[in-house]
C-alpha positions as CSV (number, residue, x, y, z in Angstrom):
1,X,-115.9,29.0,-19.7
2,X,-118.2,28.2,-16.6
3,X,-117.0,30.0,-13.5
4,X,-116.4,27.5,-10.5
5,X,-119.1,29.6,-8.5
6,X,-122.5,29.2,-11.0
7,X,-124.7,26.4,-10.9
8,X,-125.4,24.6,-13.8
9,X,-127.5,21.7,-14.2
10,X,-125.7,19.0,-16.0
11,X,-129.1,18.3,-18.3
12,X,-129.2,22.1,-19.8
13,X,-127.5,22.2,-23.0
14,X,-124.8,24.9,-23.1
15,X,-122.5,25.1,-26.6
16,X,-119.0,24.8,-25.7
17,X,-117.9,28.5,-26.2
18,X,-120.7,29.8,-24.3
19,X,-119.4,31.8,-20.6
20,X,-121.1,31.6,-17.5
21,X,-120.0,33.9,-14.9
22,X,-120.3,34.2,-11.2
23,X,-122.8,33.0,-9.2
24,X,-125.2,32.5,-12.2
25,X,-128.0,29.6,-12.0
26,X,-129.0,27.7,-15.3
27,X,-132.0,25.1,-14.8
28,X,-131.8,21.8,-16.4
29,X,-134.6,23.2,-19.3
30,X,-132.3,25.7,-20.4
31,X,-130.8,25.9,-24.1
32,X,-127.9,28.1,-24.7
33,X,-126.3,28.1,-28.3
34,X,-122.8,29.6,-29.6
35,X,-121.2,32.9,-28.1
36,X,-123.9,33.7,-25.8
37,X,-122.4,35.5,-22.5
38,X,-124.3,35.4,-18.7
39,X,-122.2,38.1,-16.8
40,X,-122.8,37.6,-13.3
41,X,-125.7,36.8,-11.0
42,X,-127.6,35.9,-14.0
43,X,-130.8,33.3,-13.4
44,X,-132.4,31.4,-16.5
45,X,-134.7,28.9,-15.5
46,X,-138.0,27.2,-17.1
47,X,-137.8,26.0,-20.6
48,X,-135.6,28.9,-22.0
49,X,-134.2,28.8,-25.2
50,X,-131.1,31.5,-25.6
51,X,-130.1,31.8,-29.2
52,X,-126.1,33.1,-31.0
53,X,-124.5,36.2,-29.3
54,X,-126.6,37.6,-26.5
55,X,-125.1,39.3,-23.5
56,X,-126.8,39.2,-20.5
57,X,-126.0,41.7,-17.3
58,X,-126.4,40.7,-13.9
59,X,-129.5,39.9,-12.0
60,X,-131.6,39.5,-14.7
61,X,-134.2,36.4,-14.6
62,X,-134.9,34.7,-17.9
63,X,-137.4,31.7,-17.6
64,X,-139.3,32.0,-14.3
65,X,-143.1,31.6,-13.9
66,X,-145.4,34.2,-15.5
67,X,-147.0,36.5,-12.5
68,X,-150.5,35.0,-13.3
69,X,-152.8,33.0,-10.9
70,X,-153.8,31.0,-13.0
71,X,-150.2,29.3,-14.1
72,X,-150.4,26.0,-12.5
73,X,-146.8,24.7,-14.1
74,X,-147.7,23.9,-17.7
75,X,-145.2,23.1,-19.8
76,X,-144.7,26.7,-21.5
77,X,-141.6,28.7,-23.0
78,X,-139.3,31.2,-23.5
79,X,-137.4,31.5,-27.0
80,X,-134.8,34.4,-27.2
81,X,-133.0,34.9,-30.5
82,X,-129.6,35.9,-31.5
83,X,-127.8,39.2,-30.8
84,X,-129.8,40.7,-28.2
85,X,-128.2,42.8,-25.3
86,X,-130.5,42.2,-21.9
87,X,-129.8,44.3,-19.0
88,X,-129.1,44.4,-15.5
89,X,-133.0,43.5,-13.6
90,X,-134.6,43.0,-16.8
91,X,-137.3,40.2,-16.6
92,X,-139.0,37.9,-18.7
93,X,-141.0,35.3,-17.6
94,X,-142.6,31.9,-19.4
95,X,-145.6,31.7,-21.6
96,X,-148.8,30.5,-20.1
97,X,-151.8,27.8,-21.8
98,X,-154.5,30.6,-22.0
99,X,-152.1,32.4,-25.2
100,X,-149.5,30.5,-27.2
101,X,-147.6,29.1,-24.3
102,X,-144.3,31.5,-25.5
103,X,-142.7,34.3,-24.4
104,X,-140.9,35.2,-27.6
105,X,-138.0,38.0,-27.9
106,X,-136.5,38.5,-31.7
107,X,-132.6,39.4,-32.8
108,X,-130.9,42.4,-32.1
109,X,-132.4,44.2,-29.6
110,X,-131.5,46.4,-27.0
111,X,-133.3,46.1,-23.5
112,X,-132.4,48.2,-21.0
113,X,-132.3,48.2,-16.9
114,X,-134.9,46.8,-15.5
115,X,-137.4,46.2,-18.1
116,X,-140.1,43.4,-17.7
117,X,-141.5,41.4,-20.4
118,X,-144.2,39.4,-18.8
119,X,-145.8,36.1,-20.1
120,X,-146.9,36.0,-23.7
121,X,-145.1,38.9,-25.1
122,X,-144.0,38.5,-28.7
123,X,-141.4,41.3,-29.3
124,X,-139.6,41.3,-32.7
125,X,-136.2,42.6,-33.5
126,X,-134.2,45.4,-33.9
127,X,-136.3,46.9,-30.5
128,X,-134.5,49.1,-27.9
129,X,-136.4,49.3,-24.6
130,X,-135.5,52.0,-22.3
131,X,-134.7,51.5,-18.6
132,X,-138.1,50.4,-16.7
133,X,-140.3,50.3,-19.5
134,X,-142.8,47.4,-18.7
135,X,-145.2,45.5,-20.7
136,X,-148.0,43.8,-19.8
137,X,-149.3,40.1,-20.3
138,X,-149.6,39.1,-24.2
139,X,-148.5,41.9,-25.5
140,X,-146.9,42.5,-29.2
141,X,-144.7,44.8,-30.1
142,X,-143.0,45.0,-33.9
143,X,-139.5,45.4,-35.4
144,X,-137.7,48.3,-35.0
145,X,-140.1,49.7,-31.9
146,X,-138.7,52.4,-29.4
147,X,-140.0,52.1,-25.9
148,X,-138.9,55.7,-24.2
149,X,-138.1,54.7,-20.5
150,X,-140.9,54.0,-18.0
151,X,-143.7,53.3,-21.2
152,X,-146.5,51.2,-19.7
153,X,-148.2,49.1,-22.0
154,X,-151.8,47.3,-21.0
155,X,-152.4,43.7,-21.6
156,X,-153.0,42.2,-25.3
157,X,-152.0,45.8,-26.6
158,X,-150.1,45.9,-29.5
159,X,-147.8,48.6,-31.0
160,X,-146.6,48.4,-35.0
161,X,-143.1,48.4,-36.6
162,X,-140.9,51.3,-36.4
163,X,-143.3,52.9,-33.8
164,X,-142.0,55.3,-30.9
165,X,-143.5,55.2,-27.4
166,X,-142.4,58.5,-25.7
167,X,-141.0,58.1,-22.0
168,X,-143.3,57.9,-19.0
169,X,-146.7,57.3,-21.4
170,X,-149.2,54.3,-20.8
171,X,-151.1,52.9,-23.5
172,X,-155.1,50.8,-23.2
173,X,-154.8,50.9,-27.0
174,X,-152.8,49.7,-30.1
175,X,-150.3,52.0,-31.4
176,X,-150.3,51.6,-35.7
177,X,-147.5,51.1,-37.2
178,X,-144.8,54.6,-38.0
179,X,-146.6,56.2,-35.8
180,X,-144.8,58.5,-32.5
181,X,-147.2,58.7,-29.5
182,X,-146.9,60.1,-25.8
183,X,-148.9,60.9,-22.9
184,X,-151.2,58.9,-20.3
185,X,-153.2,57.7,-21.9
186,X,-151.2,58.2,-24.8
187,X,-152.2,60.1,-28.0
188,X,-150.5,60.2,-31.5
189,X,-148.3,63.1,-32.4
190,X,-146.7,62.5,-35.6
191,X,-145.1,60.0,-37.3
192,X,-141.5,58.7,-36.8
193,X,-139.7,60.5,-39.3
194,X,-136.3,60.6,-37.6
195,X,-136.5,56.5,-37.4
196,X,-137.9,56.2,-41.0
197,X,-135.3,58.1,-42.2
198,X,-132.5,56.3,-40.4
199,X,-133.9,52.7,-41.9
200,X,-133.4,54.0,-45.2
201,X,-136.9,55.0,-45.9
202,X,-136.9,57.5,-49.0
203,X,-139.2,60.5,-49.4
204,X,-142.1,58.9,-51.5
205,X,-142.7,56.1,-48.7
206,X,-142.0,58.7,-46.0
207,X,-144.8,61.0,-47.8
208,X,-147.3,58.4,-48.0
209,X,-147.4,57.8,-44.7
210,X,-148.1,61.1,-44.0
211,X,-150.7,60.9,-45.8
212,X,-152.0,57.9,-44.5
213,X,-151.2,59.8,-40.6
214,X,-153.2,62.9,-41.8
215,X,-156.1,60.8,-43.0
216,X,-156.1,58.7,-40.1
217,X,-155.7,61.6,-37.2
218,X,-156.7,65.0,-39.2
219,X,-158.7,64.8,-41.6
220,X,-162.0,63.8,-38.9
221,X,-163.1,61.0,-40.7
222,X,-164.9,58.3,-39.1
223,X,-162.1,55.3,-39.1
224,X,-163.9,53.3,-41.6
225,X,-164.0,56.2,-44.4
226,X,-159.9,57.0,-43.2
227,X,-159.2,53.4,-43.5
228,X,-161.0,53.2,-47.2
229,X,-159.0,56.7,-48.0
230,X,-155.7,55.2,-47.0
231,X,-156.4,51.9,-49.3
232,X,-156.6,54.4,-52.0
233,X,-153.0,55.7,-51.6
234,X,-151.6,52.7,-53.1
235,X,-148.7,52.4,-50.7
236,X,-147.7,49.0,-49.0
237,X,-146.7,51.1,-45.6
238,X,-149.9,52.1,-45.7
239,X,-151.5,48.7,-46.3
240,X,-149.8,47.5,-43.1
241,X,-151.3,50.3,-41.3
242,X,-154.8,49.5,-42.5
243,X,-154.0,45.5,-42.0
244,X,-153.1,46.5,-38.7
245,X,-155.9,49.2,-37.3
246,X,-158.1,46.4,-39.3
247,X,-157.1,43.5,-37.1
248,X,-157.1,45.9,-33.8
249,X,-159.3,44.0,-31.3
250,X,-158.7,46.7,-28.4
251,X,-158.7,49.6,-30.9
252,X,-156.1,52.0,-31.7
253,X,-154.8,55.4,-30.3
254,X,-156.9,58.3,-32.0
């Protein structure tokens, strides 16, 4: 399932049902496991680790050296889990030594055209990425996060689970988890109550974190007083969100 025209170094370990199509370029550090599909023109290079069941389009680059002067060629990562759908131009690029020395990508999730993940990312699942959306060096970004297209995330920022970045907006801050945020710099508008409602969140978990978003954005509390109101709602959602703004080391959106 390896068309004649890709190059595939005999060391890279490729599971039998895996296809490999035209004019695509696997490096000898390469792991590919079962049902995983390279379209066309596809290069993944470095130590890259491709789990069960991704597709990706052409021209991506998986695997090549993070765009950071100080990368000298240590012996750093990419892991990429099951499921994911990677677009055409997307890029993600190795770890480096000055972070955890991975570039990490979760299950499931949908990155568009010509998104770049660079070097120390750790994205978690269920994500969808829209079509340029870039993130910066050693940023984090939790499960079930929308990226509207063209977001520009600063270096070591981090956004929370089932956050929504709305298209074109840059962020120097952390985005708390549930919450919905546009502009340059961006600012919080709501929460996500379209995307809670879709995971199944009910009305009492849905109303606490309003609570929590009203306390934390309305109410004109210093942060330390909203952060001690929100403990009081007895809500684990909400406990994230204070675990979250808590371990902020660039602070949060406010």
């Amino acid at each position: 399932m390896i068309h004649p025209s890709a190059i595939v170094d005999p060391k890279a370990q490729i599971s039998d049902d895996v296809t490999i199509g035209p004019y695509c370029i696997v490096g000898p550090e390469v792991s590919i496991a079962s049902g995983t599909v390279l379209k066309s023109h596809v290069v993944v290079s470095g130590k890259t680790t491709l789990g069960k069941n991704n597709t990706i389009y052409p021209f991506a680059s998986i695997g090549e050296d993070p765009q950071d002067k100080k990368y000298a060629g240590e012996d750093t990562e990419v892991v990429i889990g099951d499921g994911n759908t990677i677009r055409e131009y997307v890029t993600i690029n190795l770890g480096t030594v000055d972070d955890v020395g991975v570039t990490r990508l979760g299950d499931n999730n949908w990155i568009m055209a010509y998104v770049h993940i660079a070097h120390d990312c750790q994205v978690g699942s269920h994500t969808i990425m829209a079509n340029g959306s870039t993130l910066a060096g050693h940023v984090h970004i939790g499960d079930h996060v929308i990226l509207g297209g063209f977001a520009k995330l600063h270096q070591f920022c981090r956004v929370g689970a089932h956050a929504f970045i709305a298209m074109d907006s840059g962020f120097q801050k952390d985005v708390p988890p549930f919450i919905m945020a546009q502009g340059s710099p961006a600012v919080p508008r709501a929460i996500n109550f379209e995307g809670l409602k879709r995971r199944g969140f009910d009305k009492e978990r849905i109303a606490s974190i309003k609570k929590a978003y009203r306390l934390l954005y309305k109410s004109e509390l210093p942060l330390q007083e909203a952060l001690e109101a929100m403990k009081a709602l007895d809500s684990e959602d909400v406990d994230a969100m204070v675990q979250f703004i808590e371990q902020s080391e660039r602070s949060i959106i406010r």
